[in-house]
C-alpha atoms as a printed R data frame, in Angstrom:
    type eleno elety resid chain resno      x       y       z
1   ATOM     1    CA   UNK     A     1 74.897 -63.671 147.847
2   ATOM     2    CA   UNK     A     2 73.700 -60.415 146.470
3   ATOM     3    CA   UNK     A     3 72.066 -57.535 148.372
4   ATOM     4    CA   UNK     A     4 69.041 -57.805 149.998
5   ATOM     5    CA   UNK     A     5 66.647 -54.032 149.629
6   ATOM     6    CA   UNK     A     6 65.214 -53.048 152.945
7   ATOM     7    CA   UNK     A     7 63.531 -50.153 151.572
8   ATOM     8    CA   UNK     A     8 65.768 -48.648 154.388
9   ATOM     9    CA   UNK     A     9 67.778 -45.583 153.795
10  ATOM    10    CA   UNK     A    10 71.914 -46.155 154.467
11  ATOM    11    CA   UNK     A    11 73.304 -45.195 157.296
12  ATOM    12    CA   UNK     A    12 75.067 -42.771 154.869
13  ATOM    13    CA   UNK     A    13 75.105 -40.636 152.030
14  ATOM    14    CA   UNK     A    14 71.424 -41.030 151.361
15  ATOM    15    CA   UNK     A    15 69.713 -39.078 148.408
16  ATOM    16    CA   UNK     A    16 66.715 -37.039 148.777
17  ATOM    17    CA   UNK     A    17 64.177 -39.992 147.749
18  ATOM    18    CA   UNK     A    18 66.007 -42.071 150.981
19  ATOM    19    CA   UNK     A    19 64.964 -39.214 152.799
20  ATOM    20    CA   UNK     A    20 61.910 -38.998 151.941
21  ATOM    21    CA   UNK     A    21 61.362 -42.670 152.594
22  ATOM    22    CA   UNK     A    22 62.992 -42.453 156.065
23  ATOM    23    CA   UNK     A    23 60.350 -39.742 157.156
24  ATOM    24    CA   UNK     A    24 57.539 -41.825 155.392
25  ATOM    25    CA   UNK     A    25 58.849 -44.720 157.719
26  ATOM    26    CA   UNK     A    26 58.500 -42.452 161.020
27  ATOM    27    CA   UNK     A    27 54.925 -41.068 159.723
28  ATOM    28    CA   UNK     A    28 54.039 -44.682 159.526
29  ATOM    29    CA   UNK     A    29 55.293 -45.410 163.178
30  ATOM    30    CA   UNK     A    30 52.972 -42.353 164.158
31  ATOM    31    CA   UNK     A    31 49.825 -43.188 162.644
32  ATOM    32    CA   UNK     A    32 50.446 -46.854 164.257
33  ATOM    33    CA   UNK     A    33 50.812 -45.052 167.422
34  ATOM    34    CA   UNK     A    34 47.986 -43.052 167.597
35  ATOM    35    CA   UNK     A    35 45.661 -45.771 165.762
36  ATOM    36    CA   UNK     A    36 46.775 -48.206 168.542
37  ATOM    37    CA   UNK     A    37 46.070 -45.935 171.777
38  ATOM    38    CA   UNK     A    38 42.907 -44.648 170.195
39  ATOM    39    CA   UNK     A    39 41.383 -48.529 169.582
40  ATOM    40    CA   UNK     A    40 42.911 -48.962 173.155
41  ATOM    41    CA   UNK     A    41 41.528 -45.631 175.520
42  ATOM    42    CA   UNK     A    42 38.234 -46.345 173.360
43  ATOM    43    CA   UNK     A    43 37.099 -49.098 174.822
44  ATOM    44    CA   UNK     A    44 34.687 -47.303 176.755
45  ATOM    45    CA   UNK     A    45 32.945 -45.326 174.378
46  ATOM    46    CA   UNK     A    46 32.820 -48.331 172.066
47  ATOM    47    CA   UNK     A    47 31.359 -50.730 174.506
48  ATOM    48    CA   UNK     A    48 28.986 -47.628 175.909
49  ATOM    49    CA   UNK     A    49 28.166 -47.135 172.428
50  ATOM    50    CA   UNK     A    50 26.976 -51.066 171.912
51  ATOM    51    CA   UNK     A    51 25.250 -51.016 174.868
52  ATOM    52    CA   UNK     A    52 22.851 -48.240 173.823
53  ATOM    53    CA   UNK     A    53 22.586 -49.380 170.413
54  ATOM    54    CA   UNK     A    54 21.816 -52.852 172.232
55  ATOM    55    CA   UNK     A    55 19.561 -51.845 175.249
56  ATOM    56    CA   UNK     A    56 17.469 -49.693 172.382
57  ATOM    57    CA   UNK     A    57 17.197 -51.781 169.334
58  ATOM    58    CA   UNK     A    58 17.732 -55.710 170.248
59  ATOM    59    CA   UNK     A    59 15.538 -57.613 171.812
60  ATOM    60    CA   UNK     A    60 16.211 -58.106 175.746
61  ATOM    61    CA   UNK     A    61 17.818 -61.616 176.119
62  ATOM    62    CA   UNK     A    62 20.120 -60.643 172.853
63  ATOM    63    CA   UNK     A    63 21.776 -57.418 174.296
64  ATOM    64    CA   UNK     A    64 24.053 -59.271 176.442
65  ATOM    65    CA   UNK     A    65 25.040 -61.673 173.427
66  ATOM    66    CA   UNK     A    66 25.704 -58.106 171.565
67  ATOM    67    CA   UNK     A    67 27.929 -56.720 174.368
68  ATOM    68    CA   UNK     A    68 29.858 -60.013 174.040
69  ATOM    69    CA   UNK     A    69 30.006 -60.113 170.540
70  ATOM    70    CA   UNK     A    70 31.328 -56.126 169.833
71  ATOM    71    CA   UNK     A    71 33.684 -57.065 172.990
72  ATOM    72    CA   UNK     A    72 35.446 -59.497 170.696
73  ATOM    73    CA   UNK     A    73 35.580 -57.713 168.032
74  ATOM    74    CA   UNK     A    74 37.094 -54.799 169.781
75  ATOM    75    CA   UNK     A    75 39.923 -56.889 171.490
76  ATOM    76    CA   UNK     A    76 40.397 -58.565 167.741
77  ATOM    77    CA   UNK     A    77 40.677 -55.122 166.564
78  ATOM    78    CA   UNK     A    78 43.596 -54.350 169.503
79  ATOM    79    CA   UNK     A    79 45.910 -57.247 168.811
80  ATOM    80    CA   UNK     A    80 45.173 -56.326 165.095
81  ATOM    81    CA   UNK     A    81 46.709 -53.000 165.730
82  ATOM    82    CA   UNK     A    82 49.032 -54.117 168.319
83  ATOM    83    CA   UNK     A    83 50.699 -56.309 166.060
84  ATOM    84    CA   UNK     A    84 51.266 -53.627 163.360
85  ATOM    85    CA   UNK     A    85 52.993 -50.865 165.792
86  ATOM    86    CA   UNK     A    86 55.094 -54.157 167.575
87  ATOM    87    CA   UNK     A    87 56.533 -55.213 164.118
88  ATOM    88    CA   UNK     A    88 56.998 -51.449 162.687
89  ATOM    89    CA   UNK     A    89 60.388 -51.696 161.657
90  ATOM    90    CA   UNK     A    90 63.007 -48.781 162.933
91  ATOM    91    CA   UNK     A    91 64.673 -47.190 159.523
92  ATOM    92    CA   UNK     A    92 67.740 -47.011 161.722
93  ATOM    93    CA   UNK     A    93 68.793 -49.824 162.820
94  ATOM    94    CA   UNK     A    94 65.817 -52.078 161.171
95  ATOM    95    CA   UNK     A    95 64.961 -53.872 164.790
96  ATOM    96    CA   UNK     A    96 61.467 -53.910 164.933
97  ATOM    97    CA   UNK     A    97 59.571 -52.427 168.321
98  ATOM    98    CA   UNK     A    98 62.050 -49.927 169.082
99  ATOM    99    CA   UNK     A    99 59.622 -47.079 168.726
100 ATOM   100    CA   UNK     A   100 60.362 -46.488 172.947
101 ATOM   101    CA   UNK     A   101 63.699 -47.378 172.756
102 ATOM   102    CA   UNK     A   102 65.180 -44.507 170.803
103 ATOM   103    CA   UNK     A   103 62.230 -42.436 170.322
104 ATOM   104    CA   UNK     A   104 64.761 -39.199 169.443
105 ATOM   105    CA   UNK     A   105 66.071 -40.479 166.630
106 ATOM   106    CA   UNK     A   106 62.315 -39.650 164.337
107 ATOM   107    CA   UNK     A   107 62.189 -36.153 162.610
């Protein structure tokens, strides 16, 4: 069986491009990160948000079906992202969702 290319840098003697693909690996695990407690602490200014744009523009029996509806799509948008930073994959060790357990080992 031949080898298999991670894209991961070896555990040693890596050249500069490794390098620069191990740090592009962590700045991916970042912007997960961030993305995924942003659509999470949001909530509230998304669903105040759809409420106003609700209360103001749709007709009053349809603003409730609104909340519902952006509520959704939020909480699709959530496991969306929550997916993405549980399967980032460490350039490490290459387990994925280890982004808490060995959070010292990213530049």
């Amino acid at each position: 069986m031949g080898r298999v290319d991670s894209g991961l840098p070896p555990k040693t003697g890596s050249s500069v491009k490794m390098d620069k693909n191990y740090a592009d690996h962590w700045r991916r695990y970042k912007r997960l990160r961030m993305i995924f407690f942003l659509i999470l602490l949001g909530f509230p200014a998304w669903f105040f948000a759809a409420k106003t744009i609700a209360e103001t523009f749709a007709p009053p029996g349809l603003a409730d079906r609104i909340l519902f509806v952006s509520s959704v799509v939020w909480l699709a948008v959530l496991v969306i992202a929550s997916v993405q930073f549980s399967s980032w994959r460490c350039p490490s060790c290459g387990e994925s969702g280890v982004g808490f357990k060995h959070d010292d080992a990213y530049p």
